[in-house]
N, C-alpha and C positions, 0 to 999 in steps of 0.2 A: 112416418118418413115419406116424403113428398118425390115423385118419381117425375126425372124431367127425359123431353127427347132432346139432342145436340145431333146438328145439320150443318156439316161442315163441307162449303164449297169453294174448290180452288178453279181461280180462273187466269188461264194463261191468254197471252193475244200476242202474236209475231206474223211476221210475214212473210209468205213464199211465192217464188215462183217459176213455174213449169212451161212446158213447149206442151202438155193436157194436162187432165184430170188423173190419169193414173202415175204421170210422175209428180202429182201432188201428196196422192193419194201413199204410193211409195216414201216421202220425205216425213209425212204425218208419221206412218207404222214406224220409221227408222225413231223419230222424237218421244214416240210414246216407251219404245222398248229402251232406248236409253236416259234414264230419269236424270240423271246428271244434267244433261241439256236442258230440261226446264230449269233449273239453277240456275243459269247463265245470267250475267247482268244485264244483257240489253233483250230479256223476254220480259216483257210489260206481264204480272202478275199481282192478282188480288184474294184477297180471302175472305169469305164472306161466314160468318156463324148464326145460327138459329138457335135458340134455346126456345122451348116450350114445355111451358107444365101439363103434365098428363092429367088426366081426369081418374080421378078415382072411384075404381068399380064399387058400386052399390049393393050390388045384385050378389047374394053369399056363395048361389052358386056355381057363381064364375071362380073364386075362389078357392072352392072344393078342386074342378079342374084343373087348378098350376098346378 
């Protein structure tokens, strides 16, 4: 049986903006603690997936160690 990796990346993109950097940085923590807000319709979001087949080990005893 053939072992694969999956590399799942989510990318969100919106926009803010602040009077600095720490009332950005404030808006960021409040989005990320509340997951419902990346749901929202108008946050531009993508998903990207990897699959890749692993190589299989040769060597017996790498084997022995699992």
């Amino acid at each position: 049986m053939k072992k694969y990796k999956i590399k799942l990346i989510k990318k969100y993109t919106f926009v803010l903006d602040g009077e600095n950097k720490k009332d950005i940085e404030n808006q960021v923590n409040t989005i990320m603690q509340e997951n419902n807000i990346l749901d929202l319709p108008y946050v531009r979001k993508s998903l990207k997936i990897k699959i890749k087949e692993l190589r299989e080990d040769r060597n017996p005893e790498n084997e022995k160690s699992n």
